[in-house]
N, C-alpha and C positions, 0 to 999 in steps of 0.2 A: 207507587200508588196508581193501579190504570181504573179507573172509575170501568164502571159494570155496563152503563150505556153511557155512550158520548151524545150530548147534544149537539145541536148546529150554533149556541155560544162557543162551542170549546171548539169546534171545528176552525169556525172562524179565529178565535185567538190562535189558535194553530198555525195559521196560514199569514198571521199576522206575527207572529215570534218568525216563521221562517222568513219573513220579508226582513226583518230587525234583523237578524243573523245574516241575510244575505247582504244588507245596506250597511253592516260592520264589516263586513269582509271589502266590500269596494271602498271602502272610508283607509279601510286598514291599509288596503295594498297601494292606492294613493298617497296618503303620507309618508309610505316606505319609497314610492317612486320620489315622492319629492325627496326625504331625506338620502337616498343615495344622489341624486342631482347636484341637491347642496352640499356633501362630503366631499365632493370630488375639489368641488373651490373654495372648500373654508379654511381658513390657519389653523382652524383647534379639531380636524375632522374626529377626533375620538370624544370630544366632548359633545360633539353632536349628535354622532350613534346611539352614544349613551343616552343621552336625554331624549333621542327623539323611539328609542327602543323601549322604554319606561313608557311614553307618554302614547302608544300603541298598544302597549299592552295594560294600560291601563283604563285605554277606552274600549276593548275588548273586553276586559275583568265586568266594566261598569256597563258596559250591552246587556251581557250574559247572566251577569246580577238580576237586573232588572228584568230580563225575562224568565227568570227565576222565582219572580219572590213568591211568598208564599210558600213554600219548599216545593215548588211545583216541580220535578227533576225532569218529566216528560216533556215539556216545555224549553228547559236551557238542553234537553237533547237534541229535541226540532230545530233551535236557535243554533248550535251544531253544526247539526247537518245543514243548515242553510248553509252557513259561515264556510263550511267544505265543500261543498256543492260550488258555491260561486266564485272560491278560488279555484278550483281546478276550471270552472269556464273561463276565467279570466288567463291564466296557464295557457290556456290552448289558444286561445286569443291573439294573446301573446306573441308563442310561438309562431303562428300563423303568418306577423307582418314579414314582408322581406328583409335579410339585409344583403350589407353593400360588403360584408366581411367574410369569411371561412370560420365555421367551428371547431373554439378552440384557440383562435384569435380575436383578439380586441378591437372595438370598432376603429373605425378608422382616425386618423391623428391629422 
């Protein structure tokens, strides 16, 4: 459904789904930073994946929803592209800091 003229309402919820998409993707990759942290020192580290993999993509599902509703499909695409947008900045980011290892090897012990 691409509407015939856009107004500066749609524009704006535009810019406001990609912010939502973007602030799911830093939500997202943060939880995963914590739950790899926590796996490494829990006794049940598969029950932790599990649930903490579930409970990621569940608040992705419920982002994406909701920038959705309405069957608005143009919208959970923006929401999207935000969400991939700011993981590949955060990726490069990432990459970016030093380390103290060789690639290919495990941080240091």
């Amino acid at each position: 459904m691409i509407p015939e003229s856009i107004t500066a309402l749609e524009i704006v919820l535009y810019v406001v789904v990609f912010i939502a998409g973007s602030a799911t993707a830093i939500i997202y990759l943060w939880l995963l930073h914590l739950s790899v942290g926590k796996i490494v020192r829990d006794a049940a580290p598969s029950l932790l994946a599990f649930v903490g993999f579930f409970f990621r993509i569940f608040l992705c599902g419920a982002s994406f929803f909701l920038c959705s509703l309405g069957g608005r499909f143009d919208r959970l695409a923006v929401s999207v592209i935000g969400f991939a947008i700011m993981r590949l900045i955060a990726i490069n980011v990432i990459r970016s800091f030093p380390t103290s290892h060789k690639p290919g090897e495990g941080p240091p012990r």
